[in-house]
C-alpha positions as CSV (number, residue, x, y, z in Angstrom):
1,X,-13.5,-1.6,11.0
2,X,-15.4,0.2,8.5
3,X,-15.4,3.5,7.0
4,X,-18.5,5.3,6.5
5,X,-19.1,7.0,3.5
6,X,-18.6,10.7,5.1
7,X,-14.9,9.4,5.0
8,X,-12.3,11.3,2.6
9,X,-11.5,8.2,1.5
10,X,-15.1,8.3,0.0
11,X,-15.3,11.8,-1.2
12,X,-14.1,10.3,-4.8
13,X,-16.9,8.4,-5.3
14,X,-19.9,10.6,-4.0
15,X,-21.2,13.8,-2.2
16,X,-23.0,13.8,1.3
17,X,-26.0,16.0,1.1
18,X,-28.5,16.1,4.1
19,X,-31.8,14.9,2.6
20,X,-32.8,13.5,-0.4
21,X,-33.1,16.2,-3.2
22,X,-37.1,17.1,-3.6
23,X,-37.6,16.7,-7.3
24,X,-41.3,18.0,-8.2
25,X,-40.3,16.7,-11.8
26,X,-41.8,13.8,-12.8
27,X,-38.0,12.8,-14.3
28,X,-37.4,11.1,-11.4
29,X,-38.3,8.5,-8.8
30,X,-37.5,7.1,-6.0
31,X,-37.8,3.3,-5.3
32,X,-37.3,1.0,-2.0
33,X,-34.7,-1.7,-2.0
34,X,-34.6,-4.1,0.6
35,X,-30.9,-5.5,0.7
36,X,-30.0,-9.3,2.7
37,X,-27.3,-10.0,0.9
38,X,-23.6,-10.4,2.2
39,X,-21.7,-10.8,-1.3
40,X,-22.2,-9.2,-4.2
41,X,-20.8,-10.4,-7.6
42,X,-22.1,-7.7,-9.7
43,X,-22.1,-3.8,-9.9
44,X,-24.2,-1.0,-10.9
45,X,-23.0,2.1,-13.3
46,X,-25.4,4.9,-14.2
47,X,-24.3,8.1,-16.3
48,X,-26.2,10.2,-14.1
49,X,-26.4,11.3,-10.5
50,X,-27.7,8.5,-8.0
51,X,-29.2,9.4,-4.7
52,X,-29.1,7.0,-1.6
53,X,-30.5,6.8,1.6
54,X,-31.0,4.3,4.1
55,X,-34.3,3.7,5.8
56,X,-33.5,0.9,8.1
57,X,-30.6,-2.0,9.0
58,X,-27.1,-1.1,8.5
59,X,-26.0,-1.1,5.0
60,X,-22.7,-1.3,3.3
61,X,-21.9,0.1,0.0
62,X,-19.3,-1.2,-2.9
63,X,-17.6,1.3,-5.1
64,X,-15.4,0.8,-8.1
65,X,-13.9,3.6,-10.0
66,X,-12.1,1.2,-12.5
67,X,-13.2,-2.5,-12.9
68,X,-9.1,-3.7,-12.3
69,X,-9.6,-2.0,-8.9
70,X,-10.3,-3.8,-5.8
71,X,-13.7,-2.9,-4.6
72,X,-13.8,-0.3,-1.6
73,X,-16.6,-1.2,1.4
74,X,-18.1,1.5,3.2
75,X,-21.0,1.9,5.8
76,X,-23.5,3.9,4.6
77,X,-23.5,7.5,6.8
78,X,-25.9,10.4,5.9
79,X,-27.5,10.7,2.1
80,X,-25.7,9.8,-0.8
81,X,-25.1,11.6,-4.2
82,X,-23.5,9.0,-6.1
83,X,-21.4,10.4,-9.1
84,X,-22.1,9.4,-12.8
85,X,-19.6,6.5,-13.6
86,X,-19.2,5.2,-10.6
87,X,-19.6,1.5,-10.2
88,X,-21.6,0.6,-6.8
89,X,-23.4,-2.3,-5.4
90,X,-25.5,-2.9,-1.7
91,X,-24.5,-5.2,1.1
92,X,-26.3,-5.8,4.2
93,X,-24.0,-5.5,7.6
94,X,-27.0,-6.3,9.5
95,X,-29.5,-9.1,9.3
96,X,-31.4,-7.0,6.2
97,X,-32.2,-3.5,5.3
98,X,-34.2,-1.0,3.1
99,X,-32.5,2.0,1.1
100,X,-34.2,4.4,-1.0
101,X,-32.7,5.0,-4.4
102,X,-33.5,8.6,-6.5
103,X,-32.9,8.2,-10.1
104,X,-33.4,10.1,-13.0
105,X,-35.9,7.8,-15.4
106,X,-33.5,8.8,-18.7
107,X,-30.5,7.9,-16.8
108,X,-28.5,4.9,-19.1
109,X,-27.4,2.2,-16.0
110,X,-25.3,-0.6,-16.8
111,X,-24.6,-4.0,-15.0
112,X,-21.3,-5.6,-14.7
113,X,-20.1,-9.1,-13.5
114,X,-17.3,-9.0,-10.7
115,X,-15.3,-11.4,-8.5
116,X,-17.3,-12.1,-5.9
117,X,-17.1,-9.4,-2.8
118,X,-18.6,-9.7,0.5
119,X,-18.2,-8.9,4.1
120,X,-17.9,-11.2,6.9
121,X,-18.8,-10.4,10.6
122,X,-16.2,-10.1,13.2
123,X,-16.3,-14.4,14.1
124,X,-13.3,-15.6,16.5
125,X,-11.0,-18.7,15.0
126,X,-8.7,-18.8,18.1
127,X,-11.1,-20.9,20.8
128,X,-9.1,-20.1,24.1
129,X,-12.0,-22.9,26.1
130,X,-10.2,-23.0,29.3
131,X,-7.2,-21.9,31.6
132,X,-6.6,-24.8,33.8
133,X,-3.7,-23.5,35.3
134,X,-1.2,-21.1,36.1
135,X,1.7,-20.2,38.2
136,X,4.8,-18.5,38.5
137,X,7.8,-20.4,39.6
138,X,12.0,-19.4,40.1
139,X,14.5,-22.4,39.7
140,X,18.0,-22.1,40.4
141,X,21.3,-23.4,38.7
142,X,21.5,-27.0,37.2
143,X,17.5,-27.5,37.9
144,X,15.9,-30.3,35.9
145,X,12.1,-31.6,35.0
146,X,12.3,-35.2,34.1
147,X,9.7,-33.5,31.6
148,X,6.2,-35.0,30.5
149,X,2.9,-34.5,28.5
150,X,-0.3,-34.3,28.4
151,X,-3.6,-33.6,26.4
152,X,-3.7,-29.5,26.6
153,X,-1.4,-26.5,25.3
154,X,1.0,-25.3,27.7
155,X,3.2,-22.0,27.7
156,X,6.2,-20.9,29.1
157,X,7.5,-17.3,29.2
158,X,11.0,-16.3,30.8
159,X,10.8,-13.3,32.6
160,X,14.5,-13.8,34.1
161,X,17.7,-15.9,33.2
162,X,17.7,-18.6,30.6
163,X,15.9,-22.0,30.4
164,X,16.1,-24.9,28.1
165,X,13.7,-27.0,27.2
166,X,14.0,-30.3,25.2
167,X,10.7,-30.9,22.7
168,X,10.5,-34.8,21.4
169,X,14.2,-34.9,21.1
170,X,15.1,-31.1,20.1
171,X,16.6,-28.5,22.0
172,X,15.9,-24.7,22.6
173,X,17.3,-22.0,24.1
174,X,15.0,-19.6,26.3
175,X,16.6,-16.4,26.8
176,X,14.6,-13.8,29.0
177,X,11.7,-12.1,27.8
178,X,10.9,-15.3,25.6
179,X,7.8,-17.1,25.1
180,X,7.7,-21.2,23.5
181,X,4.0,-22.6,22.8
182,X,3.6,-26.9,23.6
183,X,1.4,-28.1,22.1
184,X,-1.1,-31.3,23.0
185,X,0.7,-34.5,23.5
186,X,3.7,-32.9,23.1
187,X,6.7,-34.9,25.6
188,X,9.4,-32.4,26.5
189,X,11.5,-31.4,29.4
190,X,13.1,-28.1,30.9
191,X,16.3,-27.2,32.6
192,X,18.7,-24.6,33.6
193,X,22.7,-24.7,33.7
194,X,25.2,-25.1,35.9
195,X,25.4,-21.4,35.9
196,X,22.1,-19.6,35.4
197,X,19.4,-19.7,37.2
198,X,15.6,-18.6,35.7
199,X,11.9,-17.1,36.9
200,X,9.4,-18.6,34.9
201,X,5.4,-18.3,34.4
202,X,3.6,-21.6,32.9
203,X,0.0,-21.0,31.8
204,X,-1.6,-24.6,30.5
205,X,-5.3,-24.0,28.7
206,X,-7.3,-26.0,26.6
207,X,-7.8,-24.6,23.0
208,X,-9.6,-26.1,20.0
209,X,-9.3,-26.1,16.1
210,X,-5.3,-24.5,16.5
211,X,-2.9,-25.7,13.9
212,X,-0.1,-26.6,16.1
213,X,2.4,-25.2,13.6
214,X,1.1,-22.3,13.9
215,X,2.6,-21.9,17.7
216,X,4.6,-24.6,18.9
217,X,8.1,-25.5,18.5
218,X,10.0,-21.9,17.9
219,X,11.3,-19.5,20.2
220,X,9.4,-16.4,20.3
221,X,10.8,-13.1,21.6
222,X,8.5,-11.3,23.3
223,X,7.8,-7.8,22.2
224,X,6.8,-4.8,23.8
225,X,2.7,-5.4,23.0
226,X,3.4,-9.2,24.2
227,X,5.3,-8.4,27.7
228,X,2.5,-5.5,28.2
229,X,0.0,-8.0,27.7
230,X,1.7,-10.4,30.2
231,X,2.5,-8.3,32.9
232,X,-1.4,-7.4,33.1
233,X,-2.3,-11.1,33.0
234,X,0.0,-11.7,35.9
235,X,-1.5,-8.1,37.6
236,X,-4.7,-8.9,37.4
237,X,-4.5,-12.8,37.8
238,X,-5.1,-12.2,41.7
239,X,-8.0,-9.7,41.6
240,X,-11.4,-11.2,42.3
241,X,-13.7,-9.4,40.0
242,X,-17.0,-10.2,38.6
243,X,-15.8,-10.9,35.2
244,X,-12.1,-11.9,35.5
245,X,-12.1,-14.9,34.1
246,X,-13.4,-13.4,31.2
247,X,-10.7,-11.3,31.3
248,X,-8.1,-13.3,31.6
249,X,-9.4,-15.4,28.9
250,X,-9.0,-12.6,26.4
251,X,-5.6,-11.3,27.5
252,X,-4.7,-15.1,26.6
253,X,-6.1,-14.9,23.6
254,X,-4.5,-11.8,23.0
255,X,-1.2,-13.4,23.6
256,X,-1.4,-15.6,21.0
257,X,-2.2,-13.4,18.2
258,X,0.7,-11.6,18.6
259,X,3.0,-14.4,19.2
260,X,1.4,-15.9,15.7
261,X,2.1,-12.4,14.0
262,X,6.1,-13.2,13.6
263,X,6.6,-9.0,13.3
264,X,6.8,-9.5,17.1
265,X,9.9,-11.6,17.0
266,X,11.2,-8.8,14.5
267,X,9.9,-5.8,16.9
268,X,12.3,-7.6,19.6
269,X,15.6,-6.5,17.8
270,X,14.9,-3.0,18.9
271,X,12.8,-3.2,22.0
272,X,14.9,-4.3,24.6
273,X,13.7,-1.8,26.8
274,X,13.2,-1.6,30.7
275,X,10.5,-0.2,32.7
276,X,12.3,3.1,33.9
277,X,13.5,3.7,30.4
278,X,10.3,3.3,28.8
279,X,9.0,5.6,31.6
280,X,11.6,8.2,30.7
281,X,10.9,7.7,27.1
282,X,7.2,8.0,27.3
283,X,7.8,11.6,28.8
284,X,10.3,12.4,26.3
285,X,7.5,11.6,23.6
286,X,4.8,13.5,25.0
287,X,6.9,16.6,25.8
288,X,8.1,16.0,21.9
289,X,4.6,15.3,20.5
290,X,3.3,18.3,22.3
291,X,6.2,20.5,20.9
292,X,5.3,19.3,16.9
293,X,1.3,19.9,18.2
294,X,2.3,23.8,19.4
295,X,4.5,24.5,16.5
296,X,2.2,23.1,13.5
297,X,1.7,26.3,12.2
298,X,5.7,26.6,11.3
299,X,8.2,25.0,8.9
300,X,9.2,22.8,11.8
301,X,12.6,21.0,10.9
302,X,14.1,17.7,12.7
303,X,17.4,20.1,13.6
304,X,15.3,21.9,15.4
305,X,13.5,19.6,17.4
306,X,16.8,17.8,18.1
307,X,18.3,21.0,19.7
308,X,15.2,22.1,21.3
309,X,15.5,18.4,23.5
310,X,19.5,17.8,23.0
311,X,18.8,14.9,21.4
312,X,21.0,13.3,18.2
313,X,19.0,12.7,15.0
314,X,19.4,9.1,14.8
315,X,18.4,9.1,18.5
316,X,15.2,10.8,17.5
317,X,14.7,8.0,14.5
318,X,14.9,5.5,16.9
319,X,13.1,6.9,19.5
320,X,9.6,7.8,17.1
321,X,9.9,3.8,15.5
322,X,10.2,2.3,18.9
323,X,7.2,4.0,20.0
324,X,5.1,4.9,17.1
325,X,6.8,2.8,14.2
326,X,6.8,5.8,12.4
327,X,9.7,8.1,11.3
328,X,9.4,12.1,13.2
329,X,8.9,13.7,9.6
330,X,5.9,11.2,8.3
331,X,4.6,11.9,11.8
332,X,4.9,15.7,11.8
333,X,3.3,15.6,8.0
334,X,0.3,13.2,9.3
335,X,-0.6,15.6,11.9
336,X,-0.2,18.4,9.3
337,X,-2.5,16.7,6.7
338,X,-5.1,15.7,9.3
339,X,-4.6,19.7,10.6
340,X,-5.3,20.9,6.7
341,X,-8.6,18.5,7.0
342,X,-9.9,20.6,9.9
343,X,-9.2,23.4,8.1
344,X,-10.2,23.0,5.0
345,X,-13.6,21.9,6.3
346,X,-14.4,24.6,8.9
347,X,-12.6,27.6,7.6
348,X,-13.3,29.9,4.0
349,X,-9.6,29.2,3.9
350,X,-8.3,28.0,0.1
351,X,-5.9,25.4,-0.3
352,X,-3.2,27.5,-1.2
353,X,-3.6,29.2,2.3
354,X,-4.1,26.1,4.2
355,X,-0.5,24.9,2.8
356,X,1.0,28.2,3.3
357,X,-0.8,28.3,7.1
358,X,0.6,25.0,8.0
359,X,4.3,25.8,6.4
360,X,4.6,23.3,3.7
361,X,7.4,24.0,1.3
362,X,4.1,24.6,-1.6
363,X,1.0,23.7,-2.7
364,X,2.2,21.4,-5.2
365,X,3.8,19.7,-2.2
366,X,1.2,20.0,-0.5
367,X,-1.5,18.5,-2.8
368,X,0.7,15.7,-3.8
369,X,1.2,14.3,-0.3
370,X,-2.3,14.9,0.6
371,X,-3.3,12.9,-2.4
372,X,-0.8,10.3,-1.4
373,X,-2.5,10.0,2.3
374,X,-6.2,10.3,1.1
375,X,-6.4,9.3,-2.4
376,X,-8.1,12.6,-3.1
377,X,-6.8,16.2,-3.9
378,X,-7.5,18.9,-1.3
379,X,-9.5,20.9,-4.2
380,X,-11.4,17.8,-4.4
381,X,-12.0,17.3,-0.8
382,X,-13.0,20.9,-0.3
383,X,-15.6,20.8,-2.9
384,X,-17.0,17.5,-1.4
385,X,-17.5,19.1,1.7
386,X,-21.5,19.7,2.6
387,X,-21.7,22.4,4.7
């Protein structure tokens, strides 16, 4: 996703103003650039203001502070004021597109070689073709498949008990909430023990251009986006919809990017959580969430969230990184920073008051991790502000 240049993240590197500026003076000019291009491999540097607007398309624009710094992409939003010595080149998100540029004629520009930057469309690589089949199945103790293969992918999650299946040769273990990926031509068999017995769902699909590495032959633990995913496949696999089998198609497709991303299988060491205690936990978190929301005004503390709910501290820990993957004080200071945005840009307020408002410790504490967050001091944002 892109950020448009009203961003703060963009603040550093130009001003929004709501027109282009009407210079009567014949020191400047304004010329029409049509841009087609997706890379760039060069950038532009003026020591004067540059204005930019854009007339038609959608058009991206590359900044550069520093020439050792990785470019920055931005969609352009609303007029530019460009700042003097700040590096900057066009790309076309759409097809093509025009931009006025306002210069001044005794401006001194300057054009400098780059590594070649670009942007690429949103284009799938995962090609989910088909779903030829699936089912959900429960097999009791000492249950064996003679085993077999054939010419598609194949998946098994474990919703209940353990199963093990033997790939070319190899054995795995299945525990429950686990997922294992065969891929094509791939001979292997399944079983349960003398003692366990195990509820199953097989999904077998056609997919092309998938490194099987990439999937098959590990054990994947399912996480808490994966099993989410999962359990609406298997809700909605009955309903009779218009569009379902598009649906199911993506929620399949959808499986496998997380079960490539291998944070899952680390997300599982902590997320062993049932249904009525995540229900009980996503209460807890809104009645917590709203708390922080109502008392952002204040010098809230953790103790004092953790008496207000009877709840230990390193309950609280684990309870914000299991649902939010975020620690409670980096959350309450995001909600303060993106609280001293609002205010900052719709109050007279200074920042001193802002950081005294929202309870920070002081300003310098405040600036530093509002830099940190935005890349841009809250002096600097207020000044970039348009009104």
């Amino acid at each position: 996703m892109y950020k448009k240049t009203t961003s703060i993240q963009c603040a550093k590197y130009c001003e929004i103003l709501k027109n282009l500026p009407n210079n009567g003076n014949s020191n400047y000019f304004n010329a029409k650039k049509t841009i087609k291009k997706k890379k760039i491999d060069e950038v532009y540097v003026y020591d004067r203001s540059v204005c930019v607007q854009v007339d038609s398309g959608i058009i991206g624009i590359v900044f550069l502070n520093d020439l050792n710094e990785k470019p920055k992409l931005f969609a352009i939003h609303k007029t530019l004021k460009i700042k003097p010595g700040t590096y900057f080149n066009f790309i076309s998100l759409s097809q093509s597109g025009i931009v006025t540029i306002q210069m001044n004629l005794n401006a001194n520009s300057q054009k400098v070689r780059i590594p070649e930057f670009g942007s690429v469309g949103i284009k799938s690589s995962i090609k989910v073709q088909e779903i030829y089949a699936y089912y959900y199945s429960t097999k009791g103790n000492s249950y064996f498949f003679e085993g077999e293969k054939h010419p598609y992918w194949e998946m098994t999650f474990v919703d209940n008990g353990e199963l093990i299946t033997n790939v070319e040769g190899e054995d795995y273990i299945l525990p429950t909430r686990s997922i294992f990926f065969y891929s094509p031509h791939q001979f292997h068999t399944q079983r349960t023990t003398d003692k366990s017995t195990c509820s199953y769902m097989t999904i077998m699909f056609d997919m092309k251009e998938m490194e099987p590495e990439k999937l098959a032959n590990r054990v994947i633990h399912c996480s808490k986006n994966m099993y989410q995913t999962l359990s609406m496949f298997m809700h909605l696999s009955n309903e009779n919809w218009e569009h379902i089998n598009e649906l199911l198609l993506s929620l399949l497709k959808l499986l496998i990017i997380y079960a490539m991303d291998e944070t899952n299988e680390i997300e599982f060491a902590s997320q062993n959580i049932n249904p009525m205690q995540q229900h009980y936990e996503d209460e807890l978190m809104n009645e917590i969430t709203q708390y922080i929301m109502n008392h952002i005004n204040s010098s809230l503390s953790i103790n004092e969230i953790c008496d207000k709910f009877a709840i230990s501290r390193s309950s609280l820990q684990a309870l914000f990184k299991r649902n939010l993957d975020i620690s409670p004080k980096h959350y309450i200071n995001n909600i303060k920073l993106e609280q001293s945005k609002i205010l900052l840009k719709k109050s007279a307020r200074t920042v001193s008051e802002v950081s005294d408002m929202l309870g920070f410790a002081s300003i310098h504490y405040f600036s530093r991790k509002f830099k940190l967050q935005y890349g841009i001091s809250p002096s600097e944002y207020a000044k970039s502000i348009v009104n």
